[in-house]
MIMAR-739843 format. One line per field, with one value per atom (N, C-alpha, C): residue number from 1; x, y, z. Coordinates in Angstrom, 2 decimals, padded with zeros to 5 digits, m for minus. Example, Ala and Ser with C-alpha at 12.3 -4.5 7.8 and 13.67 -1.06 7.14 Angstrom:
<rs>
pos = [1	1	1	2	2	2]
px = [013.19	012.30	013.20	012.85	013.67	012.90]
py = [m005.69	m004.50	m003.30	m002.25	m001.06	000.03]
pz = [007.80	007.80	007.80	007.08	007.14	007.87]
</rs>
This chain:
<rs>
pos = [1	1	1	2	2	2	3	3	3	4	4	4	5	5	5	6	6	6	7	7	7	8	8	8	9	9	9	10	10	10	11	11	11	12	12	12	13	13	13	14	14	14	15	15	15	16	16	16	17	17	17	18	18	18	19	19	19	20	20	20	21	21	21	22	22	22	23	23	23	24	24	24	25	25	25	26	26	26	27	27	27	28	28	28	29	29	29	30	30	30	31	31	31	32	32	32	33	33	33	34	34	34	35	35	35	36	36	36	37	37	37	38	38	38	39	39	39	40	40	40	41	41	41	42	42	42	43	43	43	44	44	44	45	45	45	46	46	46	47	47	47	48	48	48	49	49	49	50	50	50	51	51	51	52	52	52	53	53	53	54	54	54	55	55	55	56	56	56	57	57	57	58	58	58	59	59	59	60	60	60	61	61	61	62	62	62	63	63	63	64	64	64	65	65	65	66	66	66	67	67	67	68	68	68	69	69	69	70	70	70	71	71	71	72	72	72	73	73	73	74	74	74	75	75	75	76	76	76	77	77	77	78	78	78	79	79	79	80	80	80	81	81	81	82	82	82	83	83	83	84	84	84	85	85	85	86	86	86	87	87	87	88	88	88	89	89	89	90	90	90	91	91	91	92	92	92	93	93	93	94	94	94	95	95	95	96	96	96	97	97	97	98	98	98	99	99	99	100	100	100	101	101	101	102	102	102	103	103	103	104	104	104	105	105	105	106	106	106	107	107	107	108	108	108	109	109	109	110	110	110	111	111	111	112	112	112	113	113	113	114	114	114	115	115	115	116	116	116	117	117	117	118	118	118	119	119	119	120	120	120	121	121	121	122	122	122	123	123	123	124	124	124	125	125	125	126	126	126	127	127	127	128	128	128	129	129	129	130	130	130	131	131	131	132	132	132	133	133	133	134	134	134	135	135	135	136	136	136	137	137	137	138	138	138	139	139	139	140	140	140	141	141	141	142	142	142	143	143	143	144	144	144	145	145	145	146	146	146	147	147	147	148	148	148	149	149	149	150	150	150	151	151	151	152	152	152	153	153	153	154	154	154	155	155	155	156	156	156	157	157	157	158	158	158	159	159	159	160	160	160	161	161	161	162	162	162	163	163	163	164	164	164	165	165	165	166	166	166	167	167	167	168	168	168	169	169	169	170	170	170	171	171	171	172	172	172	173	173	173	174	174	174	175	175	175	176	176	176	177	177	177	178	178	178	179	179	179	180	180	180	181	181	181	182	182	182	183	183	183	184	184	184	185	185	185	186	186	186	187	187	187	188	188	188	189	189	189	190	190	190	191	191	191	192	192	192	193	193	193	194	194	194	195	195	195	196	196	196	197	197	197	198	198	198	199	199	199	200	200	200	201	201	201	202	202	202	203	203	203	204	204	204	205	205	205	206	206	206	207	207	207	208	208	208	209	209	209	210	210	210	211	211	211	212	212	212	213	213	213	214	214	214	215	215	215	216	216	216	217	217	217	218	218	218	219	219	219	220	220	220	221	221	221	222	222	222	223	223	223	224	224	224	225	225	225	226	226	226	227	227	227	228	228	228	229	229	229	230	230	230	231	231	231]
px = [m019.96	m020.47	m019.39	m019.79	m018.99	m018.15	m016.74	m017.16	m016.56	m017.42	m017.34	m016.62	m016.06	m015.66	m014.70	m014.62	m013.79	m012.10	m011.94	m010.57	m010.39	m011.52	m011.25	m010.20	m009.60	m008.99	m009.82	m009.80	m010.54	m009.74	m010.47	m010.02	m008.41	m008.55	m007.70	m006.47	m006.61	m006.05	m005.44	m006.89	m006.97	m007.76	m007.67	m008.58	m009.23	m010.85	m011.22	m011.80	m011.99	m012.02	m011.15	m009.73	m008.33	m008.71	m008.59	m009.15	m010.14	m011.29	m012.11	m011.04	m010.67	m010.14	m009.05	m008.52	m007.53	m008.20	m009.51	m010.05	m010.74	m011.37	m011.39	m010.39	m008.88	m007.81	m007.61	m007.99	m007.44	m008.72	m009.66	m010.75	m010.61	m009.68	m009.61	m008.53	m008.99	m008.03	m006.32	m005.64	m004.52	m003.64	m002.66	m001.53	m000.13	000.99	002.31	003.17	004.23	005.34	007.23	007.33	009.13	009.90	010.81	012.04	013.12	013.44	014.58	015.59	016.80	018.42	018.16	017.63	017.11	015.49	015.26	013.57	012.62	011.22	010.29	009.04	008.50	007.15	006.50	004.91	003.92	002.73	002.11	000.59	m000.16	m001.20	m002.51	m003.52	m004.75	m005.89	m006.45	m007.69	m008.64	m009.45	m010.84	m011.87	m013.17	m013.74	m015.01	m015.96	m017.07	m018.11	m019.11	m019.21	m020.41	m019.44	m020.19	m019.61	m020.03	m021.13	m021.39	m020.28	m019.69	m018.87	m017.64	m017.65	m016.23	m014.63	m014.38	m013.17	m012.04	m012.23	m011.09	m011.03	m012.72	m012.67	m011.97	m011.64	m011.24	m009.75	m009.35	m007.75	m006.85	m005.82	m005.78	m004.22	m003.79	m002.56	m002.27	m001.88	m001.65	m000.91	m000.69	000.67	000.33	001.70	001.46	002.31	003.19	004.28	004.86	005.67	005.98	007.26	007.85	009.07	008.61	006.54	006.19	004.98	004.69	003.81	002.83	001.87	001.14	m000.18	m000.15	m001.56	m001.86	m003.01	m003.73	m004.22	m004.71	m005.62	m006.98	m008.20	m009.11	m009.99	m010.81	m011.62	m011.28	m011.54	m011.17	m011.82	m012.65	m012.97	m011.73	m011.59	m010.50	m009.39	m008.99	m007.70	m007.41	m008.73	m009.19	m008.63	m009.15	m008.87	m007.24	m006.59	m005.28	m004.39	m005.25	m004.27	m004.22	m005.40	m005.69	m004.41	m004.48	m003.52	m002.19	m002.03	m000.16	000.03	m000.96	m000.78	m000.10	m001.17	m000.75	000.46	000.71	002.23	003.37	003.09	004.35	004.10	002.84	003.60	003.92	003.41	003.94	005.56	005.45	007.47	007.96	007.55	008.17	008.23	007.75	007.14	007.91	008.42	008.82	010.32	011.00	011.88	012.92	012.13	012.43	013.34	012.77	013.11	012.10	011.84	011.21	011.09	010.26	010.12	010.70	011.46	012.13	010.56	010.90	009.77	009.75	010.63	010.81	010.06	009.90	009.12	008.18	007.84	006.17	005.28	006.00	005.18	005.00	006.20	005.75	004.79	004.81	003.59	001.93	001.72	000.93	000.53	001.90	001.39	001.00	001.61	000.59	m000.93	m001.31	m002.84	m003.13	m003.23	m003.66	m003.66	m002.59	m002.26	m003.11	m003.26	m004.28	m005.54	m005.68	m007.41	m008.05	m006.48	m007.04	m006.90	m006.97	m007.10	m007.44	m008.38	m009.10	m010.49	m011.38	m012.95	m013.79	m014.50	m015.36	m015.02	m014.17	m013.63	m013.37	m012.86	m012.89	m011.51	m010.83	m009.63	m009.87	m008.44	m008.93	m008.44	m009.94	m009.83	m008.58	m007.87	m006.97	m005.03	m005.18	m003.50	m002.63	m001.69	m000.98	000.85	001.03	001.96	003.29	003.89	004.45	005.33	006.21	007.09	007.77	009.00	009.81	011.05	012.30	013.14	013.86	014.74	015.59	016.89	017.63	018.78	019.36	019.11	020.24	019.59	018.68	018.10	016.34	016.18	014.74	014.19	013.08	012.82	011.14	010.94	009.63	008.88	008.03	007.01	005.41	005.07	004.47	003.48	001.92	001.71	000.49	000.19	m000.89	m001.89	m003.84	m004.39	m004.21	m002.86	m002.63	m001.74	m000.97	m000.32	000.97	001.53	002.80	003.20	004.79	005.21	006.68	006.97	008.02	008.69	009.63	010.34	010.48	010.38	010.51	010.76	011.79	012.55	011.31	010.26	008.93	007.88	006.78	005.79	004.22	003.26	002.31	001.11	m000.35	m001.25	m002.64	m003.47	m004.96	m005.22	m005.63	m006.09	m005.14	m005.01	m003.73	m002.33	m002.86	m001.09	m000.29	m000.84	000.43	000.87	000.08	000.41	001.66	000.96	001.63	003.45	003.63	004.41	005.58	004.54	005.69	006.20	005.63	005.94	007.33	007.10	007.93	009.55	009.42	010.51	011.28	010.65	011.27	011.97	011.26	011.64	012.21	012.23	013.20	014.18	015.29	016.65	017.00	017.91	018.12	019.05	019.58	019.73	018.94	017.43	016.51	016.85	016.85	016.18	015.13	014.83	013.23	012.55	013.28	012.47	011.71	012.35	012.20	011.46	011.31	010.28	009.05	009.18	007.25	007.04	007.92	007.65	006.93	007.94	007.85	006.70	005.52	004.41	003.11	003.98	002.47	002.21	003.33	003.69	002.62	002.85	002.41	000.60	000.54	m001.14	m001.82	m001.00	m001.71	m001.92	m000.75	m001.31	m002.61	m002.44	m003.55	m004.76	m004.97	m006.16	m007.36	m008.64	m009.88	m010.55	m010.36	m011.02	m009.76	m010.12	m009.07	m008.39	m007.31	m006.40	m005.95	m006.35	m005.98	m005.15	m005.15	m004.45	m005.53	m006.74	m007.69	m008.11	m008.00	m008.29	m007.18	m006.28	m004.64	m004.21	m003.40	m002.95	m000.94	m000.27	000.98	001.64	002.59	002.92	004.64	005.56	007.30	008.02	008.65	009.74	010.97	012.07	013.58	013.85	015.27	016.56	016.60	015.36	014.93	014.39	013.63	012.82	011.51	011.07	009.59	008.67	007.28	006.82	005.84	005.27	004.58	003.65	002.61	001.24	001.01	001.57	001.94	000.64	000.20	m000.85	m001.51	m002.72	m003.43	m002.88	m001.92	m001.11	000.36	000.95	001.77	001.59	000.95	000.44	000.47	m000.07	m000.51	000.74	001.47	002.75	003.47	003.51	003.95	003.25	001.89	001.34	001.44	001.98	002.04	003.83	004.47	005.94	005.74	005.23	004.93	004.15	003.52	003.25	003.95]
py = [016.07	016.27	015.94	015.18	014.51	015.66	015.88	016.80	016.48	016.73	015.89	017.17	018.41	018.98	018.88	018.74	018.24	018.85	019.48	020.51	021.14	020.62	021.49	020.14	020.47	019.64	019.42	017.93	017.80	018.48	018.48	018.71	018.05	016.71	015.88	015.86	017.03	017.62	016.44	015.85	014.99	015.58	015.05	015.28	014.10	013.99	012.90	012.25	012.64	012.76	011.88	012.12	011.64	009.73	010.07	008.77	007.49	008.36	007.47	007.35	007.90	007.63	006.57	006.51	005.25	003.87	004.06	002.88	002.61	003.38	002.77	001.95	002.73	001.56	000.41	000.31	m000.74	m002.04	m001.68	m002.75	m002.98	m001.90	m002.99	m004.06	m004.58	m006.00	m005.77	m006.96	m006.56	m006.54	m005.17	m005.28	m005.12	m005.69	m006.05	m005.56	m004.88	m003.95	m004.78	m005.63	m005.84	m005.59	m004.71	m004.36	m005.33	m005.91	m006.74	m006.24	m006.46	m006.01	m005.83	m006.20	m006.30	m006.31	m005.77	m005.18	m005.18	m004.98	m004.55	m005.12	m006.33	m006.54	m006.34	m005.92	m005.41	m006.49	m007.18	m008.56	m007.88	m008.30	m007.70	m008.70	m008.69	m009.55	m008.88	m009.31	m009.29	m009.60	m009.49	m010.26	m009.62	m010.20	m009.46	m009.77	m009.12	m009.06	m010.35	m010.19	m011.05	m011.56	m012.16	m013.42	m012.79	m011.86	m011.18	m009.89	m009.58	m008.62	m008.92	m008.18	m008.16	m008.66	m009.11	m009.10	m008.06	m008.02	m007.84	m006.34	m005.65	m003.90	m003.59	m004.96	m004.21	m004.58	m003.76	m004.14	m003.48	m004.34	m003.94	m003.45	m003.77	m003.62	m002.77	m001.67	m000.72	m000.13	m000.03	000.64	002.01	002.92	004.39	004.89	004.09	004.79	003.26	003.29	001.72	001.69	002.28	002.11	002.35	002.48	002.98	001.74	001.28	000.36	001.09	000.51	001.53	000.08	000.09	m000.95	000.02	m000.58	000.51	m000.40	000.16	m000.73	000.28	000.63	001.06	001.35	002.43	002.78	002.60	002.11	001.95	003.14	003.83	005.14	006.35	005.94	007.19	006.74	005.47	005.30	005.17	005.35	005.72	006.86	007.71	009.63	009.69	009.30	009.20	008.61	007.52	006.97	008.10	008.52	009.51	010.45	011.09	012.04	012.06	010.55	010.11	009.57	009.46	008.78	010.18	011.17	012.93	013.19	013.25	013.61	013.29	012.05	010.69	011.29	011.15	011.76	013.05	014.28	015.51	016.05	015.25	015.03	014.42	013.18	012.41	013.33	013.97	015.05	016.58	017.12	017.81	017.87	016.22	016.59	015.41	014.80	013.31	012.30	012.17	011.27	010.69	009.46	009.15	009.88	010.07	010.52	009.41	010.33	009.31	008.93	007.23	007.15	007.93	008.61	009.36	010.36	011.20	012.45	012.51	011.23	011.13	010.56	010.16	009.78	011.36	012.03	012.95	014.02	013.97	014.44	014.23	012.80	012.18	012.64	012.34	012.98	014.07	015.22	016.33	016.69	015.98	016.14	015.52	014.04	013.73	014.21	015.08	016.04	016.97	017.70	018.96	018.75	017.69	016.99	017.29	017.03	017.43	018.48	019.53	020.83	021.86	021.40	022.07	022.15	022.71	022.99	022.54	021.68	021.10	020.03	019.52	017.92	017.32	015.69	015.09	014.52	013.96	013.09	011.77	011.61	010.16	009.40	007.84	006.81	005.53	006.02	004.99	005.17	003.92	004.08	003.56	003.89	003.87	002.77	002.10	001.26	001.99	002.56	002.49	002.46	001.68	000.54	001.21	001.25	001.69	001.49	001.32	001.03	002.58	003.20	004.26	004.12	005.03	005.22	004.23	004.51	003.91	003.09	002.17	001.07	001.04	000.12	m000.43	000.71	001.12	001.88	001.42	001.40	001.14	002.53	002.98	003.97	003.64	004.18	004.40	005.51	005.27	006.79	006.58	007.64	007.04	008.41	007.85	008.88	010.71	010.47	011.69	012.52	011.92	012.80	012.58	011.23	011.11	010.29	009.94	009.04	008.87	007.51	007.12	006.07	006.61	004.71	003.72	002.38	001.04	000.21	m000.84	m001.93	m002.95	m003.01	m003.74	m003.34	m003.43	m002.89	m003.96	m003.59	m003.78	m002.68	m002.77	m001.75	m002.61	m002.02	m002.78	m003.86	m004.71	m005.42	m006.22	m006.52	m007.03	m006.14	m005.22	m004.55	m005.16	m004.88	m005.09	m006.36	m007.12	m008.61	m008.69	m008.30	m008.69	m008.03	m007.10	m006.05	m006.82	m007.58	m008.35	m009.51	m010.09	m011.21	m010.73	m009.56	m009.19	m008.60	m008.42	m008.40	m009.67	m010.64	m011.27	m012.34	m012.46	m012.83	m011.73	m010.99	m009.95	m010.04	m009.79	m009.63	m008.55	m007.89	m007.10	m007.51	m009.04	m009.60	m010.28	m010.40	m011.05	m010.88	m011.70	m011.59	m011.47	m011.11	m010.56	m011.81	m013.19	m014.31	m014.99	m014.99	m015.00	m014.09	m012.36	m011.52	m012.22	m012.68	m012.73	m013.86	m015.10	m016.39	m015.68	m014.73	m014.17	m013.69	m012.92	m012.34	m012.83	m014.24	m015.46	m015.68	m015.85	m016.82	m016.03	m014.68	m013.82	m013.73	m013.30	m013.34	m014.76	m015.69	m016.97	m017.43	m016.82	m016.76	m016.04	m015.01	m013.81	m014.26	m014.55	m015.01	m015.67	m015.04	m015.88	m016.74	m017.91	m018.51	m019.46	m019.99	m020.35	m019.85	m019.12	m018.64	m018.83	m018.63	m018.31	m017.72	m018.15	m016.98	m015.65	m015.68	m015.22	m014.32	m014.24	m013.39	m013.02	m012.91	m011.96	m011.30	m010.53	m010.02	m009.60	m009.69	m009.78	m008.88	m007.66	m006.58	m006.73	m006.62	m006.84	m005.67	m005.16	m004.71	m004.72	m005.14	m005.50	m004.73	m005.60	m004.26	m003.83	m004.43	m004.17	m002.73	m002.36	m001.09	m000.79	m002.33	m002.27	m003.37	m002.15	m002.71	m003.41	m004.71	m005.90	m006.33	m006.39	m007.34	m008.61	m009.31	m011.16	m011.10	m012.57	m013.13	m013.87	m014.13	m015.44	m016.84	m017.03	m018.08	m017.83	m017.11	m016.75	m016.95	m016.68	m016.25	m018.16	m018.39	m019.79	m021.17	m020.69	m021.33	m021.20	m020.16	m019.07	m019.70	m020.59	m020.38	m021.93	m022.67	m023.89	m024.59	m023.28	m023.47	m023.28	m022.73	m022.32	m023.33	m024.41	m025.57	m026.44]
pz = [025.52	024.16	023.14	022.19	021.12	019.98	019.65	018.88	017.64	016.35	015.10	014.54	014.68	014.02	013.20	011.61	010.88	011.12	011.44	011.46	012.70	013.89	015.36	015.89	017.01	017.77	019.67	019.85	021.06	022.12	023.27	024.80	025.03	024.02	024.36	023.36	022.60	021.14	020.36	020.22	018.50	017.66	016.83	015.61	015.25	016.11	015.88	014.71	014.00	012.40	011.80	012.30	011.86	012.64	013.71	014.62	013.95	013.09	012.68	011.06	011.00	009.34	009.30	010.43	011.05	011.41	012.10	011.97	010.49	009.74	008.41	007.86	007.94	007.40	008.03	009.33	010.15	010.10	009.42	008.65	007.50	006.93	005.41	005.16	004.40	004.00	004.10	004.61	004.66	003.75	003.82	002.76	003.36	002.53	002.94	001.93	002.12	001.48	002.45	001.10	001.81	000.91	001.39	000.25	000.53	m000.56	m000.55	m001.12	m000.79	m001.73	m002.86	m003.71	m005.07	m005.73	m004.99	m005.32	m004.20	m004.83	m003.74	m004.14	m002.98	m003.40	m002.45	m002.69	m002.19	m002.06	m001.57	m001.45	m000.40	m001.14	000.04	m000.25	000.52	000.48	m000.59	m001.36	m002.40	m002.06	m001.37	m001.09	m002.24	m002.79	m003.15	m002.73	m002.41	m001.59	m002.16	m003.37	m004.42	m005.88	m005.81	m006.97	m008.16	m007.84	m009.15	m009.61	m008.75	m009.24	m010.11	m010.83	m012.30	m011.66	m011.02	m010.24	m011.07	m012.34	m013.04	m012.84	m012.41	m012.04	m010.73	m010.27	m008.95	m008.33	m007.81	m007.82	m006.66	m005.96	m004.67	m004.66	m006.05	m006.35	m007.69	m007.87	m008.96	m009.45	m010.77	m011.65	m010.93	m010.26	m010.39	m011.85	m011.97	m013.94	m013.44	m014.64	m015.04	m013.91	m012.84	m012.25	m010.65	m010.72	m009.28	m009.55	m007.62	m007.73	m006.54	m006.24	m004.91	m004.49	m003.21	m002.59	m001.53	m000.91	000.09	000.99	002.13	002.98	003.52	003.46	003.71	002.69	002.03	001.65	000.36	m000.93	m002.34	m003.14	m002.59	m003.16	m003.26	m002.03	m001.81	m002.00	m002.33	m002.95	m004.37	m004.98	m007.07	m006.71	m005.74	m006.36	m005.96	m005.13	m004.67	m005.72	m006.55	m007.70	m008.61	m008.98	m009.82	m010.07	m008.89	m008.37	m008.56	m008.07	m007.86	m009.49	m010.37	m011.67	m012.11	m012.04	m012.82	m012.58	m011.01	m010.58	m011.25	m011.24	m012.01	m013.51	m014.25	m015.63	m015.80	m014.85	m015.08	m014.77	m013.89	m013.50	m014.64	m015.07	m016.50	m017.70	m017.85	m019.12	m018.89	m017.81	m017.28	m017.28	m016.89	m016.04	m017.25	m018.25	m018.94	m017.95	m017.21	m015.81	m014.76	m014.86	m013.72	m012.50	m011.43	m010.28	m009.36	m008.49	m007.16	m006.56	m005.67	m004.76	m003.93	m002.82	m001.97	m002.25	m003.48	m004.40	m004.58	m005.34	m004.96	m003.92	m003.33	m002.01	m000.99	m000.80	m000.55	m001.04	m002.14	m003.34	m002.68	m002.41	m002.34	m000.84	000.05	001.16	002.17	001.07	000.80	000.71	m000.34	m000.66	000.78	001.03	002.47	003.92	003.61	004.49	004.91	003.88	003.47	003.51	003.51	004.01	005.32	006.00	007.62	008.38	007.65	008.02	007.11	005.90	005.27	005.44	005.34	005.79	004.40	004.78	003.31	003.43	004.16	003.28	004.42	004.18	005.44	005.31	006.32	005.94	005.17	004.41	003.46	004.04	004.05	005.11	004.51	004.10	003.80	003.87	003.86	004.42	002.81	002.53	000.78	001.35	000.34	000.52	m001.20	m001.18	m002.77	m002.69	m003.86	m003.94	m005.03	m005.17	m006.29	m006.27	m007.80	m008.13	m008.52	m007.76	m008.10	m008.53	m009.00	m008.99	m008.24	m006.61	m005.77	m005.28	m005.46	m004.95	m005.04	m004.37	m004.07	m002.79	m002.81	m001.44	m001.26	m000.31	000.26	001.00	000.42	001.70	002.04	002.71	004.17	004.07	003.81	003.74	004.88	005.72	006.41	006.37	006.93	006.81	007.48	008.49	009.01	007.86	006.71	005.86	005.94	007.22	007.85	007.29	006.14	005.53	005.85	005.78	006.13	005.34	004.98	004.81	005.21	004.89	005.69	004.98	005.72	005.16	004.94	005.64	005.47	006.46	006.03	006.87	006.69	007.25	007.08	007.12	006.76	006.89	006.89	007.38	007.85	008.42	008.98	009.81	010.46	011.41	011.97	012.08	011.31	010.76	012.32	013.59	014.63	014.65	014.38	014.31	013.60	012.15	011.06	011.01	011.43	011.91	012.99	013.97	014.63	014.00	013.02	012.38	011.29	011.30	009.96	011.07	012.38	012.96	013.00	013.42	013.45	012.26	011.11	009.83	009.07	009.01	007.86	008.20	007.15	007.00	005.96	006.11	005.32	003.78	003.95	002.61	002.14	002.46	001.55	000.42	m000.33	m001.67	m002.61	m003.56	m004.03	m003.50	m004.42	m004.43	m002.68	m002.03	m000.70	m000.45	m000.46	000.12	m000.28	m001.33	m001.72	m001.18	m000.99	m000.20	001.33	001.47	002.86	003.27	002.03	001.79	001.78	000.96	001.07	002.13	002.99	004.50	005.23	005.20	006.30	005.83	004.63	004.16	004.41	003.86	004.52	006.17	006.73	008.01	009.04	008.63	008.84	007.78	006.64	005.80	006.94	006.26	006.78	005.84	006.43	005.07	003.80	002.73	001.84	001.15	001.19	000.34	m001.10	m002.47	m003.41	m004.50	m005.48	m006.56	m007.16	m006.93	m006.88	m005.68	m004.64	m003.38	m002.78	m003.88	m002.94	m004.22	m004.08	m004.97	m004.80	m005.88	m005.57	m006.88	m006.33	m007.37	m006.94	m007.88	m007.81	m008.84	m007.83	m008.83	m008.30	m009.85	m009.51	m009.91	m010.51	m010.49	m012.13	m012.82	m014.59	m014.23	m012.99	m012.88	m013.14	m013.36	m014.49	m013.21	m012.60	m011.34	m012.53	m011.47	m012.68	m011.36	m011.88	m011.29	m011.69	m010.50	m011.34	m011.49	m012.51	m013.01	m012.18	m012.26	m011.17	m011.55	m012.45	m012.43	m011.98	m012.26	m011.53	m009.90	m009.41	m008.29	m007.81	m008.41	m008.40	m008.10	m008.75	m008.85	m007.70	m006.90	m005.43	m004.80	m004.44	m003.42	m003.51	m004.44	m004.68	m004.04	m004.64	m003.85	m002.46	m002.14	m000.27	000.25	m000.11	000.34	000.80]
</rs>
């Protein structure tokens, strides 16, 4: 007998709940996080379903405060209420403390609430996995948030579809003196490889921050110019 209990643990002590909330991320579009010596960019896929939709409502790449960036891979519902969340954090620390929030701070912030998902009664775990990117004090840092609540730092990572693929690709091309300009070459490389279909400035999305501190969502020309050098 199957058991769907949101907060029980199986025979086999999972939480299958947690299980399905992992395969939600691991179907959504893929996203990529590389920290370079000098900043941190984040690219993920964009697909929209219908031609009728607004492209401009939807977005796979997002300001959390002007010195924090954040992408996701799974459910876009549950990564609105998660922005929501990590947006409040970031200005109540700013307003609080007249200092930016470390990435390290709010990611743990963040991975709290997700945390608390999976062992509260009423609610379910959130089906998505969080990428956020930030410029501190002492450098560029990259995190890691996944639907169990477990976050980590990483010199580069991947999340949703392929992530293992993509993951081995990034062993063997990373260096730890990349440079910004190179990570995102590095970003196209990897999304254009994994891509279904024709690749665009339009169906990817690409977010950077250097050593100014100010995370930026290149333009679909911008973008354009990147995918034109990588030719």
């Amino acid at each position: 007998m199957e058991n769907y209990g949101l907060t029980t643990f199986s025979r086999q002590g999972k939480l299958d709940q947690l299980d399905y909330a992992l395969e939600a991320m691991m179907r959504g579009e893929s996203s990529i996080g590389i920290c370079a010596k000098n900043g941190v960019v984040l690219a993920s896929e964009k697909k929209i379903t219908s031609a009728l939709i607004d492209e401009e409502s939807f977005h796979k790449i997002e300001l959390l405060g002007v010195a924090k960036g954040i992408s996701f891979s799974g459910l876009s519902t549950d990564f609105r209420a998660l922005l929501l969340k990590g947006r409040k954090e970031y200005q109540r620390f700013d307003s609080t403390y007249k200092t930016p929030v470390t990435t390290q701070r709010i990611s743990e912030k963040m991975s709290k609430v997700i945390q608390e998902a999976t062992q509260s009664g009423g609610v379910r775990p959130f089906g998505v996995s969080l990428l956020i990117a930030g410029y501190d004090h002492d450098g560029p840092h990259l995190y890691q948030i996944d639907p169990t609540g477990a976050y980590f730092g990483w010199k580069a990572t991947a999340i949703g579809k392929n992530m293992v693929g993509l993951k081995n690709f990034l062993e063997k091309r990373y260096s730890d003196n990349i440079e910004l300009e190179d990570a995102i070459h590095l970003a196209i490389l990897m999304l254009r490889e994994n891509y279904e279909g024709e690749m665009n400035e339009f169906n990817i999305e690409i977010g950077v921050i250097g050593e100014d501190k100010k995370f930026k969502v290149l333009t679909p020309t911008q973008i354009k110019d990147y995918l034109k050098e990588a030719d």
